[in-house]
C-alpha positions in Angstrom: 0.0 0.0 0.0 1.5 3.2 -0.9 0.6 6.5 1.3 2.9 8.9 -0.8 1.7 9.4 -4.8 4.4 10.4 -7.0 2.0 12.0 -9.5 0.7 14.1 -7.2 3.8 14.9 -5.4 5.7 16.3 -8.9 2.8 18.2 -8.8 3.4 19.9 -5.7 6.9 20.1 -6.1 6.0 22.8 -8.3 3.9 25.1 -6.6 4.9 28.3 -5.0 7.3 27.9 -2.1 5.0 30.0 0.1 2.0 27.5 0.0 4.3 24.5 1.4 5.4 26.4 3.9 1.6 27.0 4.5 0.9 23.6 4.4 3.3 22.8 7.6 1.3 24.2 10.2 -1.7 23.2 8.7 -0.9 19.7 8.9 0.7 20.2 12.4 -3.0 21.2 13.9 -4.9 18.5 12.2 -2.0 15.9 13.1 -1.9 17.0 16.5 -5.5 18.8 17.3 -7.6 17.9 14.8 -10.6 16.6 17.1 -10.0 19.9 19.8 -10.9 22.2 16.3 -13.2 19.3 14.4 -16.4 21.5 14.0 -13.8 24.1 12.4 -12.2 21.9 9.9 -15.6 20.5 9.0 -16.7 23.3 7.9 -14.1 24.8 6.2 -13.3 21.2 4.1 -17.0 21.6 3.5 -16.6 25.3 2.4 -12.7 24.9 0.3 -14.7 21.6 -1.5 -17.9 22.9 -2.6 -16.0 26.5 -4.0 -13.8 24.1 -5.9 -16.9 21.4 -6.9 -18.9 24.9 -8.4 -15.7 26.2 -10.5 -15.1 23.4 -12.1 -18.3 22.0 -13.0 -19.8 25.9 -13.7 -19.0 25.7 -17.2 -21.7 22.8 -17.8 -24.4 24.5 -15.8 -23.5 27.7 -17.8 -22.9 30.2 -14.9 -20.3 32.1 -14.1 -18.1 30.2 -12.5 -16.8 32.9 -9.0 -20.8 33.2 -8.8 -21.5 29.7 -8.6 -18.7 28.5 -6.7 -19.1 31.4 -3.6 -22.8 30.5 -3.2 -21.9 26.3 -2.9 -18.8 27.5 -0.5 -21.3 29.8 1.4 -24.4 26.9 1.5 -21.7 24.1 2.2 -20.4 25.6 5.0 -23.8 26.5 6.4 -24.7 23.3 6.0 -22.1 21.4 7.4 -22.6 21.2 10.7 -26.1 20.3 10.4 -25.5 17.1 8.1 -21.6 16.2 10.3 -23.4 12.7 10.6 -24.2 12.4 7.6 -20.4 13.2 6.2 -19.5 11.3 8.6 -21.0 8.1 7.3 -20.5 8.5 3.7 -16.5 9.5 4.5 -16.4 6.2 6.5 -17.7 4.2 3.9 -15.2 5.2 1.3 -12.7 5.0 3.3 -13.6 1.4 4.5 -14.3 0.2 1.0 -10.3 2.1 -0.3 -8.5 0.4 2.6 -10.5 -2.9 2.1 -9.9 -2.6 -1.4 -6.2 -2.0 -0.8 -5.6 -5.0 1.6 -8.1 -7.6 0.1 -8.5 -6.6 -4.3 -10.4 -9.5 -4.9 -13.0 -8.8 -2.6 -16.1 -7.7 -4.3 -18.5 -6.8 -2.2 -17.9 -2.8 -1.5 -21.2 -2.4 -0.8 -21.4 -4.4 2.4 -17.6 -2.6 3.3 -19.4 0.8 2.7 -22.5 0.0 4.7 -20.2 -1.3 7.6 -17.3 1.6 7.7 -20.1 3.7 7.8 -22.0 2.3 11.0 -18.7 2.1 12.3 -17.6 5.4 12.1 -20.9 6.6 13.6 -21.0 4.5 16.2 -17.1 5.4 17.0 -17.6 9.2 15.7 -15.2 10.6 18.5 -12.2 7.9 17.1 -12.9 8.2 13.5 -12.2 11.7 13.8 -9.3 11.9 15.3 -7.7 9.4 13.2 -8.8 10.7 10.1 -7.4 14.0 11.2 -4.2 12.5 12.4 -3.9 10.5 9.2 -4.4 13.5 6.9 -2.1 16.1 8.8 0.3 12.9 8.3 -0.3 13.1 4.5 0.1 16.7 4.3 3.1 17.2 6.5 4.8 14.4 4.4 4.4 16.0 1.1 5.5 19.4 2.3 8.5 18.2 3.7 9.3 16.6 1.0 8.2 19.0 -1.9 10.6 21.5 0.3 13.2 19.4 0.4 12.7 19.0 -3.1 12.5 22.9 -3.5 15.8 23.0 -2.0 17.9 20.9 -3.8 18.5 18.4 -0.8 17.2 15.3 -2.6 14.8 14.7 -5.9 11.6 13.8 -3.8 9.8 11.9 -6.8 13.0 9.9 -7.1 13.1 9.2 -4.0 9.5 8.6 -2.7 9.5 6.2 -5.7 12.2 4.0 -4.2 11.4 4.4 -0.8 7.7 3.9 -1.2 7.2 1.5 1.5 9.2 3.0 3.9 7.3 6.0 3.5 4.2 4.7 3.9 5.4 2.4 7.2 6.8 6.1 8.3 3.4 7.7 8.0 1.4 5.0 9.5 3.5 5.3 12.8 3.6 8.9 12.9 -0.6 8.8 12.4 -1.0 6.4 14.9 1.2 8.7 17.3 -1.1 11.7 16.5 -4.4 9.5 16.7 -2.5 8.6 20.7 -1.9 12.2 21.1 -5.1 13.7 20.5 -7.0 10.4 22.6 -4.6 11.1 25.6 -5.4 15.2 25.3 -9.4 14.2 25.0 -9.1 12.0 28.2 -7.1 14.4 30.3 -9.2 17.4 29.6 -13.0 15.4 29.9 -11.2 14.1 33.7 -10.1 17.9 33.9 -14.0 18.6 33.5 -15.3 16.2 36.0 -13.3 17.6 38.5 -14.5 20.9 37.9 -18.0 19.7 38.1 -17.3 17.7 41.2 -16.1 20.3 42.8 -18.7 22.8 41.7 -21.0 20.7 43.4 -19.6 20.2 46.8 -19.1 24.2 46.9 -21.5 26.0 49.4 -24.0 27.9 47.5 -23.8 31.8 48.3 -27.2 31.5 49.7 -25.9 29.0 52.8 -22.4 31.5 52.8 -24.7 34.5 54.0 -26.5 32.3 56.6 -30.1 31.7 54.0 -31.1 27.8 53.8 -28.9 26.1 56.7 -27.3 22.6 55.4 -28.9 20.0 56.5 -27.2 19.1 59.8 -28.5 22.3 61.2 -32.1 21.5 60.2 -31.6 17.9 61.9 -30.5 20.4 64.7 
């Protein structure tokens, strides 16, 4: 299974030097605290894909193609949250059925891998997210180190990613599940950072009993 596409990569190799360095930090929050931001980066994927979706398909519905694409950016992101389960689903279910494909090609039924992923992912929304965020922060801190590499002249990174293909993709697996254990570990101390802020909120006197109004309890046994 290779992680790392050479196709696109000698594509991004030559882009403008500015946008990979853009592309760092951007895959250093998703990598790292992608489910902390998730309703953020639902929206704007859902925002950055519909504006692309409506400029390239506005030439067949014969509009003008800015017009179209800022009214399915504005709707999409509108939208998003409201239909998150929904994305959700469908995202899980092609990703099952890719990865089944990938491991098993003989298997036929993609239907049954869809319907399954999907369930999956809904029924483990919390852990789908933040490995699907880890993974892709993975994806795009890998092909912006290597593009800048590539950019200056430390090593041809379509050579290279070629004949290191496995490697690559062995590299990123590790360093998504490390994200994926990052992100789980900064969900659990924070909702056990929130119990004891209930807990304690609830043993605290109200102001009411502070002032001497509604005695506790042992006083009206008293």
């Amino acid at each position: 299974m290779v992680l790392i596409a050479t196709d696109i990569l000698a594509d991004l190799c030559s882009v403008s030097l500015g946008l990979l360095i853009a592309l760092v930090p951007v895959g250093l929050l998703l990598w790292l605290f992608g489910w902390l931001g998730h309703r953020f980066w639902i929206v704007l994927a859902a925002t950055v894909l519909a504006g692309l979706f409506g400029l390239l398909e506005a030439t067949t519905w014969r509009v003008q193609p800015i017009v179209v694409a800022v009214l399915l950016a504005v709707a999409a992101g509108v939208l998003a949250l409201a239909m998150v389960r929904v994305l959700t689903f469908a995202a899980g279910g092609f990703g099952g059925a890719f990865v089944v494909n990938l491991i098993f090609p003989t298997w036929e039924q993609h239907v049954i891998c869809f319907l399954v992923s999907g369930l999956l992912c809904l029924l483990l929304f919390r852990w789908f997210f933040m490995a699907l965020t880890s993974f892709t922060g993975t994806i795009l801190l890998a092909y912006a180190t290597l593009a800048l590499l590539h950019f200056n002249d430390v090593l041809d990174a379509v050579t290279w990613s070629d004949d290191n293909a496995q490697l690559l993709s062995i590299l990123c697996g590790i360093a998504a599940f490390a994200g994926f254990a990052f992100q789980f570990s900064i969900d659990r101390a924070s909702a056990k950072d929130k119990e004891k802020a209930d807990d304690d909120e609830d043993e605290s006197p109200s102001i009411l009993a502070r002032i001497g109004f509604g005695g506790s309890s042992k006083s009206e046994a008293a």
